[in-house]
C-alpha positions as CSV (number, residue, x, y, z in Angstrom):
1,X,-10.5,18.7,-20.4
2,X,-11.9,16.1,-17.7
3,X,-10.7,17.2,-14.0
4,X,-10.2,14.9,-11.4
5,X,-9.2,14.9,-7.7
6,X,-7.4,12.4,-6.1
7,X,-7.3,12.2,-2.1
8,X,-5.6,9.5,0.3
9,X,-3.0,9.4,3.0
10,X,-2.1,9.2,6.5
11,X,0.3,5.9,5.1
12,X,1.8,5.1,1.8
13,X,-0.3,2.4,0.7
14,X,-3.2,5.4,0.8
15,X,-1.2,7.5,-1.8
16,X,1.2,5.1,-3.7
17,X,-1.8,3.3,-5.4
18,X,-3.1,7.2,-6.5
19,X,0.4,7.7,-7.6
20,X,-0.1,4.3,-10.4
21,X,-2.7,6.1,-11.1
22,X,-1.1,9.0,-12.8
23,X,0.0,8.5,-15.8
24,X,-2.7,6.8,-17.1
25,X,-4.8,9.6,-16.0
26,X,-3.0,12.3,-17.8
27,X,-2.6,10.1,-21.1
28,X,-6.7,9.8,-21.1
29,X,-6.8,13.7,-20.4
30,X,-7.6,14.4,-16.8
31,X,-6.2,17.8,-15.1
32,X,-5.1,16.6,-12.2
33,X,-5.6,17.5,-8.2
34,X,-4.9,16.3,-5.2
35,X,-6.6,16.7,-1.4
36,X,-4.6,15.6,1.3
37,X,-3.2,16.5,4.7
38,X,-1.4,19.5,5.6
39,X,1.4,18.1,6.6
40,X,1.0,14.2,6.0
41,X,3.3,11.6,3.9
42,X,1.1,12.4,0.9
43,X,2.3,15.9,0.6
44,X,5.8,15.0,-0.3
45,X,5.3,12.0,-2.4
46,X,2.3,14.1,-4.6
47,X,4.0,17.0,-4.5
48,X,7.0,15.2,-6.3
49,X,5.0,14.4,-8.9
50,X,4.3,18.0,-9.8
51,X,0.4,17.6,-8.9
52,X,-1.3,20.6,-7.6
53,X,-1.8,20.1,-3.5
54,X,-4.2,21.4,-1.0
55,X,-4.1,20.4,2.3
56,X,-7.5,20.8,4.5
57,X,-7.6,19.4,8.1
58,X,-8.3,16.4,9.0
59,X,-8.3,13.9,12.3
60,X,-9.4,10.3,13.3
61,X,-11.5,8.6,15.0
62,X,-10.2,6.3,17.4
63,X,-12.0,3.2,18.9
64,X,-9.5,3.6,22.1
65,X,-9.5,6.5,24.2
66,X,-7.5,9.9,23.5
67,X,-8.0,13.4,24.4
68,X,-7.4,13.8,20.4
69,X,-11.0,12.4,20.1
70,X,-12.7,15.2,21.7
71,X,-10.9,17.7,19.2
72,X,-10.2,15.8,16.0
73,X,-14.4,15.7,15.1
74,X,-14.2,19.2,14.5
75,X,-11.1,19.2,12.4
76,X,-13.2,17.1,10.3
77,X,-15.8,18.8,9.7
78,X,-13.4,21.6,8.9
79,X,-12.1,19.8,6.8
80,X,-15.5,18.7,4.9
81,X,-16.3,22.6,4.4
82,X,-12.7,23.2,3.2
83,X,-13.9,20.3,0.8
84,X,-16.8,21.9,-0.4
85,X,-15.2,25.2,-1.2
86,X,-11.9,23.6,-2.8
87,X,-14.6,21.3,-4.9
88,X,-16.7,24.1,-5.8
89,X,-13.1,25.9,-6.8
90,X,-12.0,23.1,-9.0
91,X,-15.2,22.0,-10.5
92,X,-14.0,17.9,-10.7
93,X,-15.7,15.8,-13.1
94,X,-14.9,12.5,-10.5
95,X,-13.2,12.2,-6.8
96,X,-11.1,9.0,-6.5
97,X,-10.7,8.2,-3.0
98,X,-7.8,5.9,-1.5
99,X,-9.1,6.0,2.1
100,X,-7.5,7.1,5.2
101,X,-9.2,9.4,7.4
102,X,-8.4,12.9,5.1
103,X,-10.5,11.1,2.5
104,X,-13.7,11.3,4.7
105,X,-14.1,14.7,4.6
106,X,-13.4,15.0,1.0
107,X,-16.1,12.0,-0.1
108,X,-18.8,13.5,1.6
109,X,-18.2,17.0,0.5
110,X,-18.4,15.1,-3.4
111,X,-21.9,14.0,-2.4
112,X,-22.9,17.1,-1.3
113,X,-21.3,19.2,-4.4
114,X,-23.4,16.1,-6.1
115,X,-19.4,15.1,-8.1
116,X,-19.6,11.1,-8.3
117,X,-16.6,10.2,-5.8
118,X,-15.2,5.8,-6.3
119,X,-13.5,5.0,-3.5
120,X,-11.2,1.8,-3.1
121,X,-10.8,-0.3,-0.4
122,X,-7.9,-2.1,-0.3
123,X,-8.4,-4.8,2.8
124,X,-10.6,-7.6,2.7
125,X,-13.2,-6.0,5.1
126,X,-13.7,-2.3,5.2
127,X,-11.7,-0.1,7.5
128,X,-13.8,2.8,9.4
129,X,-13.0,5.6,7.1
130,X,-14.1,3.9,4.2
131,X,-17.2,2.4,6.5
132,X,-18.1,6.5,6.7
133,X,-16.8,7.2,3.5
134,X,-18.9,4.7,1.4
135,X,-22.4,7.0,2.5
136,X,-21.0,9.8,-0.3
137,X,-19.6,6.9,-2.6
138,X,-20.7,5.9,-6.2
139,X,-18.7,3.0,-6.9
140,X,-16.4,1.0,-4.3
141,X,-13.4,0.2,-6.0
142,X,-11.9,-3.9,-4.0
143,X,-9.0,-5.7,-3.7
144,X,-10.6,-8.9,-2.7
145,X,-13.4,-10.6,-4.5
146,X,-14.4,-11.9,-1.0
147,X,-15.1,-7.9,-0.3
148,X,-18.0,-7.5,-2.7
149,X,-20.7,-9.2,-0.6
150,X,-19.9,-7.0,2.1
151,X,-20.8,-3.7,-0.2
152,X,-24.5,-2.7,0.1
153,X,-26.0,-1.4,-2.8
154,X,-24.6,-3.2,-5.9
155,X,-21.9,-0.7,-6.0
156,X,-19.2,-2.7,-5.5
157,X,-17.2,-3.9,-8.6
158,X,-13.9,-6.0,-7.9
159,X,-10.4,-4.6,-9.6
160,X,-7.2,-5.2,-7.5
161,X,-5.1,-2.6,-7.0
162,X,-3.1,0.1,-9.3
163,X,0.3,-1.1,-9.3
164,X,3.2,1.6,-10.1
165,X,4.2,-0.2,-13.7
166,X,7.9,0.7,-12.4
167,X,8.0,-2.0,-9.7
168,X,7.6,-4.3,-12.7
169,X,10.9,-3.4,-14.3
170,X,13.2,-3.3,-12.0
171,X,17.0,-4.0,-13.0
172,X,19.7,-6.5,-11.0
173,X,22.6,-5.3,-12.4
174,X,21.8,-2.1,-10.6
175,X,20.6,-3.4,-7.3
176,X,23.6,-5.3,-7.0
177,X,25.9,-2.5,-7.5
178,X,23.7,-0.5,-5.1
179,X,23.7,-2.8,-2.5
180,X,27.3,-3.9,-3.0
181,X,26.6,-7.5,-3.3
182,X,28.2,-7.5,-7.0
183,X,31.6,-7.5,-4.5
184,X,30.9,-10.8,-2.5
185,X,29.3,-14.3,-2.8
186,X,26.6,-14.9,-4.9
187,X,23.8,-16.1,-3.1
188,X,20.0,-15.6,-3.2
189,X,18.8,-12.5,-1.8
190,X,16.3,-12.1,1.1
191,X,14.4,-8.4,1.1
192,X,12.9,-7.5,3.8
193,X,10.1,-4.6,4.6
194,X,8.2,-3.5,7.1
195,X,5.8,-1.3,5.6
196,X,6.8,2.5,4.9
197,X,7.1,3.0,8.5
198,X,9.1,0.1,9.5
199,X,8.5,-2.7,12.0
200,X,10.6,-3.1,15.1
201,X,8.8,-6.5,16.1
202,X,10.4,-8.2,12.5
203,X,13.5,-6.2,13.0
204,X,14.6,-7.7,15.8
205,X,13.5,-11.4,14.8
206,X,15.1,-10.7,11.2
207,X,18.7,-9.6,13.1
208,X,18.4,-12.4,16.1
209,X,17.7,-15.3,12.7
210,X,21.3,-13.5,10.7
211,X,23.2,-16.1,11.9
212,X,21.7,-18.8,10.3
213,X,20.0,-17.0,7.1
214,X,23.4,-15.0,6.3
215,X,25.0,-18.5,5.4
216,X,22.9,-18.6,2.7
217,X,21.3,-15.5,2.0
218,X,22.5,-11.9,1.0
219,X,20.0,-9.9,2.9
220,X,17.9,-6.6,2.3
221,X,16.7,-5.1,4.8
222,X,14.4,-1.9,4.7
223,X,14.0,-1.0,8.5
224,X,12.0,2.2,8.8
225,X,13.5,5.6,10.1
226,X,15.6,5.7,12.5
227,X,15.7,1.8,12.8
228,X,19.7,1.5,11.7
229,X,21.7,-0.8,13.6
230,X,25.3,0.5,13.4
231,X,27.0,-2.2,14.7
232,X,25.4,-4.4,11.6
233,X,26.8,-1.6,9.0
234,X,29.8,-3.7,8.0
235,X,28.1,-7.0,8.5
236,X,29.3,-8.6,5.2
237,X,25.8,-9.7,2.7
238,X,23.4,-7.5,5.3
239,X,22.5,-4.0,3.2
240,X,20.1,-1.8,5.6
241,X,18.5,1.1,4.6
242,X,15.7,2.6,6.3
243,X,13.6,3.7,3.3
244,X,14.2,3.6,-0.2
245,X,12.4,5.2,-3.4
246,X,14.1,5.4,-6.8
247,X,16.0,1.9,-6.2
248,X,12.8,0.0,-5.1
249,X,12.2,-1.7,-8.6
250,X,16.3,-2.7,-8.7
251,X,15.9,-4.7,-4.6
252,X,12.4,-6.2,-5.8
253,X,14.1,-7.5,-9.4
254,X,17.0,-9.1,-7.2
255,X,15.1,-10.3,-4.4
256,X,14.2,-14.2,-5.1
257,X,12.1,-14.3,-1.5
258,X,10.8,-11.6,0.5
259,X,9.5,-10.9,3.9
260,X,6.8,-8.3,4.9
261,X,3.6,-7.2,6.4
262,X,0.5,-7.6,4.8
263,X,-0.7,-4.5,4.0
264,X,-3.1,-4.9,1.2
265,X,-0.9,-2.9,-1.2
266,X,2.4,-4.2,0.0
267,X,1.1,-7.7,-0.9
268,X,-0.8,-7.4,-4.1
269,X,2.8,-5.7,-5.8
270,X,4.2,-8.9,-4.6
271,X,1.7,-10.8,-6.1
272,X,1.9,-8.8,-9.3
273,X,5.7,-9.6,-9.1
274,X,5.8,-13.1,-8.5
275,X,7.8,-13.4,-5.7
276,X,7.6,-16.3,-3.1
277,X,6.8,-14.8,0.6
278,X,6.3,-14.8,4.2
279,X,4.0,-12.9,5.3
280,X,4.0,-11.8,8.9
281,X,0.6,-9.4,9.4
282,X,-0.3,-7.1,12.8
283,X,-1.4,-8.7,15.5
284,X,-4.8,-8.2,16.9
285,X,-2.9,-5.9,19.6
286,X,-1.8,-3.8,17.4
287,X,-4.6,-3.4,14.4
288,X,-8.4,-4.7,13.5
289,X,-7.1,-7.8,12.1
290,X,-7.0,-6.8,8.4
291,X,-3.8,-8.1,7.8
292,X,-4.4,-10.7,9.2
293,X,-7.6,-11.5,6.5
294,X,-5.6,-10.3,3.7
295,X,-2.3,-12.8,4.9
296,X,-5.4,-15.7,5.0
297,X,-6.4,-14.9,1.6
298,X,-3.3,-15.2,-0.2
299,X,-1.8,-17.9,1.9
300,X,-5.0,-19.9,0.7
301,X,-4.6,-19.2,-2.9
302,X,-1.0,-20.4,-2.2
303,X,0.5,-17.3,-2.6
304,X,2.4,-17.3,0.2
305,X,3.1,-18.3,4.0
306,X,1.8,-16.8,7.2
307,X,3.8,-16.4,10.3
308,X,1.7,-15.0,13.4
309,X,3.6,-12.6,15.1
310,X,2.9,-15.0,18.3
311,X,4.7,-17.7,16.6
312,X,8.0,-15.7,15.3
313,X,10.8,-16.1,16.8
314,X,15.0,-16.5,15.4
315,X,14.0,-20.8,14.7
316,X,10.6,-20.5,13.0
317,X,11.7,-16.9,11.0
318,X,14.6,-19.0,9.6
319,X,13.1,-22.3,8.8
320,X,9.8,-20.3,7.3
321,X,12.6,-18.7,4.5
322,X,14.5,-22.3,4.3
323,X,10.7,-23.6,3.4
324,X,9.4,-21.3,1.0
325,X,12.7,-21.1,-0.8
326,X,13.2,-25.1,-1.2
327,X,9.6,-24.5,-2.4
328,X,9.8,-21.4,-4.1
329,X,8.5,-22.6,-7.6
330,X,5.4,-23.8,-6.5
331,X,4.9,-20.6,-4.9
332,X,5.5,-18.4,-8.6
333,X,3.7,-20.8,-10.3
334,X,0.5,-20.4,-8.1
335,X,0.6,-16.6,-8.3
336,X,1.8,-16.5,-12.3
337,X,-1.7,-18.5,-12.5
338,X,-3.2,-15.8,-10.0
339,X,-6.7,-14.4,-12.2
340,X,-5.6,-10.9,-10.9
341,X,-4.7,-9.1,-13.2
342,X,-3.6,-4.8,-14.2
343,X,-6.3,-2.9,-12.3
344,X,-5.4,0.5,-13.9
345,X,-7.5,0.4,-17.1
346,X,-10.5,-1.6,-15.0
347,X,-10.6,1.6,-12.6
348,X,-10.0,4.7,-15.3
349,X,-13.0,3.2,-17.2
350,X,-14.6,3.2,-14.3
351,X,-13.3,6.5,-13.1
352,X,-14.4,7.5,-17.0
353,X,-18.3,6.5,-16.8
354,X,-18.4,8.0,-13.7
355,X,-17.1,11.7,-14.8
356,X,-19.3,11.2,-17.9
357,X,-22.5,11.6,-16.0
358,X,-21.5,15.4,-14.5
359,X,-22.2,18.3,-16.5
360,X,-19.8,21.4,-16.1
């Protein structure tokens, strides 16, 4: 039997993508393992899924100051010969990387225990861990056509991103009943997400705009932990929740517009849905500007429209959804016509000519 191990975390869009991943994997007859934090999101979320774990320390490297940055180098490269051993120990055919900084210990270790390791990189410009990552890389797995100049080496090779196939079948009926709005006035449904981790800055424009987008819309609003507003519980067409799983598929199927960051992932299962958008990436204060690129791109394409967090505020929030919903057709129509299309086979082939050139 092939083995594989997968690696990624620190966010969900570094472990949901390896997630897509595993079905298709174990139907083309990979064992399965997975190198994470120790204590990280990924743990959970892979553990679910009955994969075996392993946590190995791991740190960042920060462009800012921190006191972290004195220690954290050296739980990396603790983490690198925790890498070796655990490689050595499983004996992989291929390492798929999904970036984040526990992924940098583990790509390099591949290089060294001589494994081909394919990392993706899901932003339109490379991030830092996958800058460091790449040396110990066979194949860089991108998101963006525009990314595959930027590859040195003629190793770059452009897919999209694994989508979980559930997302895509979602059912109404269901979210309705969940959210209650099977009980009140129809009306279109606005979802709204701020990335697994929530977003105070479009929480508060989302709940100052309710007056005048409640007239019109039911609401969703996913708000991150511990992000509830209690005195909105019983608003009538408001559901909050401050992270949901299972019912995920049900609020995207029922959603006819949705607001959200522009996190590569978060926008290419969007895409991959259809749905018309507003896209409202990180500021420069608060990131590299990679959502920004990636909100660019598909706001180009026509896939969507970009708010700057700059210019959000209660009047522009709500006349952005008025727009895009008067407008919404042309939006579907320029993402059904989209050329991007199922990553998963692209990358298991890929993943497959890779693991057929080691020799256990």
């Amino acid at each position: 039997m092939k083995k594989i191990i997968l690696t990624g975390g620190g966010t969900a869009g570094h472990v949901t993508p390896n997630i897509a991943l595993l079905s298709d994997l174990k139907s083309d007859g990979y064992e399965i393992s997975y190198i994470g934090s120790y204590s990280g999101m990924e743990k959970g979320l892979i553990e679910a899924e009955g994969i075996p774990y392993y946590g190995i320390s791991s740190g960042k490297l920060r462009r800012y100051f921190s006191r972290k940055n004195f220690s954290d180098p050296f739980r990396v490269i603790h983490g690198y010969f925790q890498s070796v051993r655990l490689i050595k120990k499983i004996r992989p055919n291929v390492i798929f990387s999904k970036g984040g900084f526990v992924s940098v210990p583990v790509v390099l270790a591949a290089k060294h225990c001589h494994v081909p390791a394919v990392i993706h990189e899901s932003d339109m410009t490379p991030g830092l861990a996958n800058r460091i990552a790449m040396r110990g890389a066979s194949r860089v797995l991108c998101n963006f056509q525009e990314t595959v100049p930027l590859i040195k080496g003629d190793r770059a090779v452009w897919t999209g991103t694994p989508i979980r196939k559930a997302l895509l079948h979602g059912d109404k009926k269901a979210a309705l009943s969940f959210t209650g709005f099977d009980k009140i006035q129809t009306k279109p449904v606005l979802l709204i997400t701020g990335g697994s981790q929530g977003s105070a800055f479009i929480n508060n424009a989302v709940r100052s705009s309710l007056p005048d987008l409640l007239p019109q819309f039911n609401i969703i609003h996913l708000c991150g932990k511990g992000n509830l507003d209690p005195e909105l519980s019983a608003k009538e067409g408001y559901a909050q929740y401050e992270y949901i799983s299972k019912e995920l598929p049900d609020l995207f199927a029922l959603a006819d517009l949705i607001i959200s960051r522009a996190g590569a992932n978060a926008i290419f299962e969007i895409l991959n849905l259809a749905k018309p958008n507003i896209l409202i990436p990180l500021s420069l204060r608060a990131s590299r500007g990679d959502q920004i690129l990636n909100a660019r791109s598909f706001e180009k394409h026509g896939f969507s429209k970009v708010l700057e967090e700059e210019d959000v505020n209660k009047d522009t929030l709500a006349k952005a959804v008025f727009d895009v919903y008067k407008n919404r057709d042309e939006y579907i129509s320029n993402m059904k016509k989209s050329p991007q299309s199922d990553a998963i086979p692209k990358i298991i082939k890929i993943l497959d000519d890779a693991a057929l050139k080691t020799h256990k």
